[in-house]
BALOBA-1460 file (C-alpha; in Angstrom, 3 decimals):
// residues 65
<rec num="1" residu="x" x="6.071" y="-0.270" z="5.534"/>
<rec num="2" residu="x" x="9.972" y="0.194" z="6.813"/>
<rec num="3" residu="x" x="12.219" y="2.674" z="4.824"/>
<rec num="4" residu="x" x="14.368" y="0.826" z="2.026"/>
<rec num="5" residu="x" x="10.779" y="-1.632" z="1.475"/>
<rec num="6" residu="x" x="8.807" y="-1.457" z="-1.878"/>
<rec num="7" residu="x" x="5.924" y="-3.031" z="-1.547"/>
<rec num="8" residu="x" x="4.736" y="-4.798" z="-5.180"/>
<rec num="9" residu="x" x="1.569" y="-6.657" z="-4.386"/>
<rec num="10" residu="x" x="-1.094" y="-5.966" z="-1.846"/>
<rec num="11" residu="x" x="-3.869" y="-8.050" z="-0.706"/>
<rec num="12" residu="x" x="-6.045" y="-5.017" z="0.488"/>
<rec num="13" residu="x" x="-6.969" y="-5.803" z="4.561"/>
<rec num="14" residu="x" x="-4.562" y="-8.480" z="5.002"/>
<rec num="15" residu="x" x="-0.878" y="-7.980" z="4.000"/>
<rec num="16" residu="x" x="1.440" y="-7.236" z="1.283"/>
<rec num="17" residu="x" x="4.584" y="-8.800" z="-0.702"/>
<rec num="18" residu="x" x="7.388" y="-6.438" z="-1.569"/>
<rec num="19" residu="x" x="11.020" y="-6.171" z="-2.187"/>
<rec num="20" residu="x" x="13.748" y="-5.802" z="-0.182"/>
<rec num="21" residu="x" x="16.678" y="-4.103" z="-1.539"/>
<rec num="22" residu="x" x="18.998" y="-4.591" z="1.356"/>
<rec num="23" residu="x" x="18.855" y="-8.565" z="1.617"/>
<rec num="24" residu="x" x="21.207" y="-10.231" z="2.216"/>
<rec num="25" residu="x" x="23.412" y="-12.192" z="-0.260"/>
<rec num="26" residu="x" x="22.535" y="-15.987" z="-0.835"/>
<rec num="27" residu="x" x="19.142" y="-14.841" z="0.547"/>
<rec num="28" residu="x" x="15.724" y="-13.939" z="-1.583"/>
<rec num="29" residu="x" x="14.692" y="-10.577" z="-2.082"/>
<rec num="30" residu="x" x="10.885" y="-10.594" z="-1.668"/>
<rec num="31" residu="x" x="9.121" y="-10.591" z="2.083"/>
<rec num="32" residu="x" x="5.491" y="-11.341" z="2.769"/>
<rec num="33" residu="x" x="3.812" y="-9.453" z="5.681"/>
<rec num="34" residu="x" x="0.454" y="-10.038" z="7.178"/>
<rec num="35" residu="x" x="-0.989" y="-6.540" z="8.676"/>
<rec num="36" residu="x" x="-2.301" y="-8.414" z="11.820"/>
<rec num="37" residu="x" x="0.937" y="-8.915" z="12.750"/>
<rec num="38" residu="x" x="0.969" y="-12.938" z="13.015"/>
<rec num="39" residu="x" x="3.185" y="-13.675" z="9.982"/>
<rec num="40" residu="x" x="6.220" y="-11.919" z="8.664"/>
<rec num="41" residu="x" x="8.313" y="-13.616" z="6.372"/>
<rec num="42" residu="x" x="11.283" y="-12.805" z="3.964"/>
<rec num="43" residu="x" x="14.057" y="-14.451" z="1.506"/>
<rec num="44" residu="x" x="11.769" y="-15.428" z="-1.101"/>
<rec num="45" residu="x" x="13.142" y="-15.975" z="-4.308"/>
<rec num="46" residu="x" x="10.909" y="-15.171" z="-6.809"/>
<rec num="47" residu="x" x="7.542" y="-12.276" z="-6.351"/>
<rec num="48" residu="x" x="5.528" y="-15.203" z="-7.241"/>
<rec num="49" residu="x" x="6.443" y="-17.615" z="-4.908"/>
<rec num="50" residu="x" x="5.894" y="-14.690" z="-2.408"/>
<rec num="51" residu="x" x="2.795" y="-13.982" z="-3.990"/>
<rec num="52" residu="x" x="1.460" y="-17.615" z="-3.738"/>
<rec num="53" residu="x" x="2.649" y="-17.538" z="0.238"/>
<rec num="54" residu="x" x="0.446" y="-14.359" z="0.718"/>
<rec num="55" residu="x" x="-2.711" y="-15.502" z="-1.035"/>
<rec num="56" residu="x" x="-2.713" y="-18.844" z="0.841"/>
<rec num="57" residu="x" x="-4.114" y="-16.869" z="3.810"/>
<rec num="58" residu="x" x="-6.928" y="-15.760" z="1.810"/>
<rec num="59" residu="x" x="-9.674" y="-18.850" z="1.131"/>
<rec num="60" residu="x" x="-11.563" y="-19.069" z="-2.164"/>
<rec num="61" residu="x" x="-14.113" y="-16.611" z="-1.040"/>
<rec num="62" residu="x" x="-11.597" y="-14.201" z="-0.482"/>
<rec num="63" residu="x" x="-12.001" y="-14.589" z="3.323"/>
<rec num="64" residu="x" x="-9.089" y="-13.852" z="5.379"/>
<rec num="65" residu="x" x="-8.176" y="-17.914" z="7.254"/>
């Protein structure tokens, strides 16, 4: 995690939503990061949308896609 980065929810193995308290204006505060690297997203407006972003990469057996 980069300085100035809280994370608030963490999906243990694959990635994390968190807050960003140096967004920019007009732009949502939450991010969603996958720890394989292959997704990295921010300006999400609510935790739970981020939330709902993150957990679409895990399938209903809890299975990384």
């Amino acid at each position: 995690m980069e300085a100035g980065f809280f994370a608030t929810y963490v999906i243990e193995g694959v990635g994390e939503v968190g807050l960003d308290p140096d967004h920019s204006p007009g732009v949502g505060p939450y991010y969603v990061k996958l720890y394989d690297g292959t997704y990295d997203a921010s300006g999400f407006d609510t935790e739970e949308e981020a939330c709902m972003e993150l957990e679409y990469f895990v399938d209903a057996r809890g299975h990384y896609r």
